[in-house]
N, C-alpha and C positions, 0 to 999 in steps of 0.2 A: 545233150551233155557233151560237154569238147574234151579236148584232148593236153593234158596236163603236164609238163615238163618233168622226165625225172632224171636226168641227169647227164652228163656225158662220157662214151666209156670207148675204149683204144683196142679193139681186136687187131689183129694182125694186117689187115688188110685197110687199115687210117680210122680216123675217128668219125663218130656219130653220135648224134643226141636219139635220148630214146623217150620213149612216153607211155602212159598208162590213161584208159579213162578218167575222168574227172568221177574220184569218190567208187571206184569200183575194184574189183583186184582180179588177177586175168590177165592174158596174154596182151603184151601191149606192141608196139610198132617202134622201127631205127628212121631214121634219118640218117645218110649217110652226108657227110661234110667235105668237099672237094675242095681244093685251093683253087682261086680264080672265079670262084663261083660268086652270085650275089645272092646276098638271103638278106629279110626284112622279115621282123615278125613286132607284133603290140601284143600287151598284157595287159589280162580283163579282172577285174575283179579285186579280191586278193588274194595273197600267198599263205598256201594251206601244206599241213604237215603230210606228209607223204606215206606215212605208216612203216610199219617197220616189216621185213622178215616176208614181202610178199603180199602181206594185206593191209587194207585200207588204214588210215588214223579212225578210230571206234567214235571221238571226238569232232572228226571233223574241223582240230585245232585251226587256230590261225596264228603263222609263223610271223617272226620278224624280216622286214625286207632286207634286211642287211649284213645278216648272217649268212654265216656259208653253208650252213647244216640246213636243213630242211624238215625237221622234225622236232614235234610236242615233246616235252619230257619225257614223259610215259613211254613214247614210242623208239624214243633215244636209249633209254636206258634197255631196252628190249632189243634192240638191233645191237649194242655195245656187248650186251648177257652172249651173244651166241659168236663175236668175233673171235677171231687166233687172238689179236692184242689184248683179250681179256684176261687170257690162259685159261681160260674154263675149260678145256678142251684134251685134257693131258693124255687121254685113249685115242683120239685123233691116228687113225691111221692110216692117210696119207703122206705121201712123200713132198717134204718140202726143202728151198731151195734155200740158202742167204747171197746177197750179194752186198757187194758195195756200189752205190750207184754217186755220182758228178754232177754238180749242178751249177757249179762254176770255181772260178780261184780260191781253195781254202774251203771248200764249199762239198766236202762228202762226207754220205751217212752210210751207216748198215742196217739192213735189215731183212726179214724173210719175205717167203710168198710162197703157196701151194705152187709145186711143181708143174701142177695138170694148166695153170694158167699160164704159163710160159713168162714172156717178158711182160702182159698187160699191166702188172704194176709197177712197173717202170717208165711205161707210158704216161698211165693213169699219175704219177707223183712229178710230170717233168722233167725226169731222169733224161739229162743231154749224154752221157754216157755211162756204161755200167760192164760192169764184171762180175759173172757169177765167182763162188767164193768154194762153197761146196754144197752134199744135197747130204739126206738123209730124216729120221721119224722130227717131231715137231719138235719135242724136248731137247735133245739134242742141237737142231738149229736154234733153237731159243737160250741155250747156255753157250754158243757162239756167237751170237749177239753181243749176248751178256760180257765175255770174256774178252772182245773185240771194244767197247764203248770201255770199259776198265782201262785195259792195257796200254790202247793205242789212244783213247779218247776222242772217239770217235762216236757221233752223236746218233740216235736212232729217229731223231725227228729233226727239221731242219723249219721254219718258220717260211710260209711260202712268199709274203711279202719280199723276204732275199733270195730267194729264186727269179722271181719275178725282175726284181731290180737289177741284175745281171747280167741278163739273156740278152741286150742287146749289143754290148762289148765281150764277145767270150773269144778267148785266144782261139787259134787253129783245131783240128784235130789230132794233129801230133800233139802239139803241148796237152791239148787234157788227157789224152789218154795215158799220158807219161807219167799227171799225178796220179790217176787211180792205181797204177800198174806199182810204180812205186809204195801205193800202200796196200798194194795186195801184197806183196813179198814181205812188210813185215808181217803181215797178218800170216800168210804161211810159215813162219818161221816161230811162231807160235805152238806149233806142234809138239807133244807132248809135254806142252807148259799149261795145261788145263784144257788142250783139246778136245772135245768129246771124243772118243774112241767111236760112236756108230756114225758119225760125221764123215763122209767119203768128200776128201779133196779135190775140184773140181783146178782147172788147169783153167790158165789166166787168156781171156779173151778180152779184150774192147770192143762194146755194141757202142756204136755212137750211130743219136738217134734227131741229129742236125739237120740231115735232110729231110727223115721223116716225119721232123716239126715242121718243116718249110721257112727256119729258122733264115738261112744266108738270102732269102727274098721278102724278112718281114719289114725291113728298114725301123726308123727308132721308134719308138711308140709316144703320144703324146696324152691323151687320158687314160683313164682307168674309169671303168661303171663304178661303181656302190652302191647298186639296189636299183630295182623294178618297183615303179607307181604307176596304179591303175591309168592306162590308154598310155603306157610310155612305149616308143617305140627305138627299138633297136634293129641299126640296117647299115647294110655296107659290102662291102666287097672280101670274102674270107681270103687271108695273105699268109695264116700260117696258125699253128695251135698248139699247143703244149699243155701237157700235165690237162688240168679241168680250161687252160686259157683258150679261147679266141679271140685273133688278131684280126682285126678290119680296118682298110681303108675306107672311111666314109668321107675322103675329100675335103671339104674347106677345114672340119676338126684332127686333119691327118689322122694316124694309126691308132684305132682305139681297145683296149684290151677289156674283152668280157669275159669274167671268170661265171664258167656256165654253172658252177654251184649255189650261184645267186638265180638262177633263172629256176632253179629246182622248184616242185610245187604251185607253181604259174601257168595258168591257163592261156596258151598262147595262139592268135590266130595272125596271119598272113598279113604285112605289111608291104608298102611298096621300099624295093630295094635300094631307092633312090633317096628316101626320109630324112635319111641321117638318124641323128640319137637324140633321145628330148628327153632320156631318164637321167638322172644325177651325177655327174662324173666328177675328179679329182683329174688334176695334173698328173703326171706319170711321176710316181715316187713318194704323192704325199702321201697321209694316212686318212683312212676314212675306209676301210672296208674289217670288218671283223674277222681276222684271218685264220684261218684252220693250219693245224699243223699236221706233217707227213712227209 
């Protein structure tokens, strides 16, 4: 029984894909992802639903390859039941955070995150730069959202397609962090116009997180995947990563972007790094991958 792709996630110390046995639930293993490095891997089989919440799919569904999600209905709706974005959760008594995070020109959203996670979901969404906003119980940051998308209109989902399409032309670091800073002042000046009172205002910081994509050495991108078919191989040389993306130069096809949420579910074993890509790709920009929002 191998070893099953489930996803990829941005501790503090760079990104990594992680994995579970195939069909089992239990402690599974990282892979840590380094820039300059070469990696090559093929995909066996097909693409099965991941389960929700820790344990296996009971089904042993079989996913579409083209989706970004990785889970059966049944197990979709189980893993959505127990999220913060569900609001089922209003005794929740952790401390959480809101920010506004940048993702390019015209291009910011708000939203929260358990405090105890630090920046990872900001990582984890692409966030080229971000500013916490303030912290305090869940309710509270959840009617500062709310109050924040009203007033200022400002969006809490952003389509990752335009994320994606941007990140290779993004102004300086001065320039962006000048537009979040600028909408964090109106958002401050918000205060006592429907701010939550247990809502403690956090002071204006710019993380910009360009270099820890390895954004200013991925050069332009010229395809994009759309999905994993049985014995397809992806390989190449890692130049940079954002949000779920990896950037590779695989040579004659230039810079190719694998959004790892497609690899979710996929039993993956060891390719030569030299292959190139034989699964499905688009040109950089058209449409062809079913794209999740966040």
């Amino acid at each position: 029984m191998g070893w099953r792709c489930a996803g990829m996630s941005w501790p503090a110390t760079g990104p990594v894909l992680t994995w579970r046995r195939s069909g089992r639930a239990g402690p599974g293993r990282v892979s840590v992802l380094a820039y300059g490095t070469e990696l090559g891997f093929r995909a066996e089989g097909e693409r099965h639903c991941l389960g929700a919440r820790g344990n296996p799919c009971p089904l042993g569904a079989v996913v579409p390859v083209r989706s970004t999600g990785a889970r059966c209905a049944e197990c979709g709706r189980l893993d959505r039941a127990h999220s913060v974005a569900a609001d089922t959760m209003a005794d929740d008594p952790r401390t959480y955070r809101v920010y506004l995070a940048w993702f390019g020109p015209g291009m910011v959203k708000v939203g929260i995150t358990g405090e105890a996670r630090d920046a990872a979901r900001l990582r984890e969404q692409g966030a080229v730069v971000f500013s916490w906003l303030g912290r305090g119980p869940l309710m509270a940051a959840r009617r500062t959202e709310e109050l924040l998308r009203s007033a200022l209109g400002v969006p809490d989902r952003i389509p990752y397609a335009r994320k994606r399409a941007v990140r290779g032309s993004l102004p300086g670091p001065a320039e962006r962090a000048a537009e979040i800073e600028a909408l964090y002042g109106r958002a401050a000046a918000l205060e006592g116009a429907g701010w939550p009172e247990a809502l403690e205002r956090l002071p204006f910081e710019a993380v910009d997180h360009g270099g820890v994509f390895g954004l200013p050495d991925a050069g332009p991108v010229a395809r994009v995947v759309t999905g994993l078919v049985d014995g397809g191989v992806v390989a190449g040389r890692l130049v940079a990563a954002a949000g779920p993306d990896l950037l590779l130069e695989t040579g004659a096809e230039g810079v190719v972007v694998l959004d790892t949420r497609l690899i979710t579910g996929w039993d993956l074993v060891v390719a030569d790094a030299r292959a190139g890509v034989t699964v499905p790709v688009v040109a950089a920009g058209a449409a062809g991958v079913q794209d999740g929002l966040f």
